[in-house]
N, C-alpha and C positions, 0 to 999 in steps of 0.2 A: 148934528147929522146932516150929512149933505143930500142934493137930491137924488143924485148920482148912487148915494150908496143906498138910498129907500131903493130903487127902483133895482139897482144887480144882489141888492137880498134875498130875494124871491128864487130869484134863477140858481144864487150858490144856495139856497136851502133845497132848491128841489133836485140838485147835480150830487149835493150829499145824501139823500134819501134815496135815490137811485145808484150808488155806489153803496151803501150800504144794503139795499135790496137783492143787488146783484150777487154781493157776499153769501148772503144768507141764502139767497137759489143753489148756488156751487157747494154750500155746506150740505143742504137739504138732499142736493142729488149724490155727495160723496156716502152719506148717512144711508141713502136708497141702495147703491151701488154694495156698499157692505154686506148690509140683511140680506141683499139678493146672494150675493156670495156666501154665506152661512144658509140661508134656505135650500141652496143648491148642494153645499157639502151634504144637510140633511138629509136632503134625498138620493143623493147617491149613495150614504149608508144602511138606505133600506126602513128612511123613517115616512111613515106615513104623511101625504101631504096637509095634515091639520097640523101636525105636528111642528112642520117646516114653516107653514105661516105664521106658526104663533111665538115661531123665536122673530123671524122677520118684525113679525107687529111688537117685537121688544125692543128691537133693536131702531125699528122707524115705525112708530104707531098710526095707524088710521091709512095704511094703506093696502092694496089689494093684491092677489096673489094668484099667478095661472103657473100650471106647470106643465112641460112637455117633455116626452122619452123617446131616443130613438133603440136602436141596439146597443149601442159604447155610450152615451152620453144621457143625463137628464139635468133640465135647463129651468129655471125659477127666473118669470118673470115678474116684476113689481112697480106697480103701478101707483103712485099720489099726486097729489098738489102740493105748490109750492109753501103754501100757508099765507098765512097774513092779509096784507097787502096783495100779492100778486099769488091769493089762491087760485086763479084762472088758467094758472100756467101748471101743464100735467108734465109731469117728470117719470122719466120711465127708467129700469135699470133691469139687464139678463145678465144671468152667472149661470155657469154651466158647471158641471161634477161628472165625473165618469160613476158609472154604475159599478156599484159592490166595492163602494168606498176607495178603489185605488188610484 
């Protein structure tokens, strides 16, 4: 082993931890972005919002759940971290449903 390669090891192991960190934020927020959009269906069918958080929290566990209605619309916002490594970082997702399921 050269010196060369001791010393640029460090740097390609921490450019792959961060590439593969990145991956897993973008999965974590598509996985958010879903439940929000089934929470949201939920409630535009007229289900109760315990009900709509607890498909959410199946679909992305251990995250939190606020919801808002105007006249034509109700909107499921969903709030977690990223997990792991970079649980520091809050990832958000809104899905909105018209009211009375159509």
């Amino acid at each position: 082993m050269t010196a060369e390669f001791a010393v640029a090891l460090p740097a390609i192991a921490l450019v792959l931890a961060l590439s593969i960190s990145s991956v897993h934020v973008a999965a974590v927020q598509v996985r958010l972005a879903d439940a929000a959009a089934d929470a949201a269906r939920s409630l535009g069918r007229g289900d109760p919002v315990a009900e709509a958080a607890a498909i959410a929290g199946r679909n992305a566990p251990g995250v939190r759940m606020s919801a808002r209605t105007d006249e034509r619309f109700v909107c499921a916002t969903l709030t977690g971290d990223a997990g792991g490594v970079l649980a520091a970082i809050e990832l958000r997702a809104t899905s909105c449903a018209m009211r009375g399921g159509l």
